[in-house]
N, C-alpha and C positions, 0 to 999 in steps of 0.2 A: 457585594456586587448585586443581589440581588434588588436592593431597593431600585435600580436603574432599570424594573420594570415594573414598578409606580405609575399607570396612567397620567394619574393627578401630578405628581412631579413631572412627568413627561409634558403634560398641557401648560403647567407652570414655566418650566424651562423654554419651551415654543413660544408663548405667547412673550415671554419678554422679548424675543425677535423679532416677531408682528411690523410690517411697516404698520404706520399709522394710516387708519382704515379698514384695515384687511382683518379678517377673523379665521381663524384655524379653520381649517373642513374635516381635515385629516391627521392624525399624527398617529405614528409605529416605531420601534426600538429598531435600530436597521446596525452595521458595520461599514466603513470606510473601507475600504481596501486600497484606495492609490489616489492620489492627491495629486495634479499638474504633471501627469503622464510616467515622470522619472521616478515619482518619490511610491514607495512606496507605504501604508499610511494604514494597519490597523486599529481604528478607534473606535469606541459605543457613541455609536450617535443616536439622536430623535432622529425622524422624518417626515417633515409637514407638507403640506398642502397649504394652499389658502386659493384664491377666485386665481391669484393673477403669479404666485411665487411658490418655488419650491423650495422650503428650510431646512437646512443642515447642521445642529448642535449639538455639541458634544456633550454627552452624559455629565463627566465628571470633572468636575476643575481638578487638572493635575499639579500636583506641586512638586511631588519627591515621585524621584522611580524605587527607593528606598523608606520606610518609614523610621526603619532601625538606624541607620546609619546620617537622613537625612540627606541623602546624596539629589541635590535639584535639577528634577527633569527639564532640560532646555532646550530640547524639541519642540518646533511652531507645532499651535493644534491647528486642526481643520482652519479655521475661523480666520487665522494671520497667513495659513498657507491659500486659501480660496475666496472667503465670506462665509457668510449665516441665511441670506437673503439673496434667491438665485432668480429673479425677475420672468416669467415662459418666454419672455418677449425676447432673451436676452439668452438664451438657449439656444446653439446653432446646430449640436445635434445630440439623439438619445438613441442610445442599442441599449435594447432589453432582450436577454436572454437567460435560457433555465440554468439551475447551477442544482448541485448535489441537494439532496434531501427537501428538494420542494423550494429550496431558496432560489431568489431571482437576483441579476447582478445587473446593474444599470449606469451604463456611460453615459456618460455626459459631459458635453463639451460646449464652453458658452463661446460667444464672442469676443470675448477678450483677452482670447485665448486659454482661460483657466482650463482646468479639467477634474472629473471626483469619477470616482469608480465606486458602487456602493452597493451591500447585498442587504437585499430584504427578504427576512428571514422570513419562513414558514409559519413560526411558531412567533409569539409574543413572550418565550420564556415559562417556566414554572410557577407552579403556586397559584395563578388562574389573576396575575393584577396585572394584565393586559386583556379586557374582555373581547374590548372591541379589534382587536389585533387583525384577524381577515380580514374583516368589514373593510378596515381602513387601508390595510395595505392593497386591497382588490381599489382601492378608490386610490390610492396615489398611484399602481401602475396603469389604470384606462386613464388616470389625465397624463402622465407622462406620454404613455402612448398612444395618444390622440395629437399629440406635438408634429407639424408635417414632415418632422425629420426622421418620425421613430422607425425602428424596425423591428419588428417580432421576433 
């Protein structure tokens, strides 16, 4: 589990969702917590930025909820239940608020009615292979919350 705070696999994983044009600004190891309101949805995701999108991919391609047994996990990830590629444009509203231990929790609800609930941690994880972790996360919540719907 730990490799899953990898910067370089984190920019690696981001960048394959890049629309074509756009260049990462930002990216931080964050949590899903709830997925189109009902579902509830703990997954490791990235968390990007770019000029004009916000990106949501998940850490780890799931296959088994089991490895011993093989038992295949057939729960939608993030990606079939929302997207990867969440447009600012296309965002009709964001609540940011504080959550335990420094961590912030961020709603978001676009236009097409989707919805993600998502916390961004404090910490980039142990072992020090998330350098840039505040930097980045302090840069994905001013552009979040610069969107004219945000609230503090």
């Amino acid at each position: 589990m730990s490799d899953i705070f990898d910067e370089a696999r984190m920019v690696q994983v981001l960048e394959a969702c890049l629309p074509e044009g756009e260049t990462l600004a930002a990216g931080i190891h964050g949590i899903t917590l709830q997925v189109n309101q009902k579902k509830t949805s703990y997954f490791d995701v990235y968390l990007g930025i770019t000029a004009r999108c916000l990106l949501v991919a998940e850490c780890e391609e799931r296959k088994y909820l089991s490895q011993r047994y093989l038992v295949p996990d057939l729960r939608k990830t993030v990606a079939e239940d929302a997207g990867v590629c969440f447009p600012f444009s296309e965002i009709q509203r964001c609540v940011i608020k504080k959550a335990l231990m420094g961590a912030v929790h961020c709603s978001v609800w676009l236009k097409n009615g989707n919805f993600l609930k998502l916390q961004l941690p404090k910490r980039g994880g142990l072992g020090g292979g998330m350098p840039h972790h505040a930097e980045y996360r302090e840069k994905i919540l001013t552009r979040l919350g610069s969107l004219p719907c945000a609230q503090p």
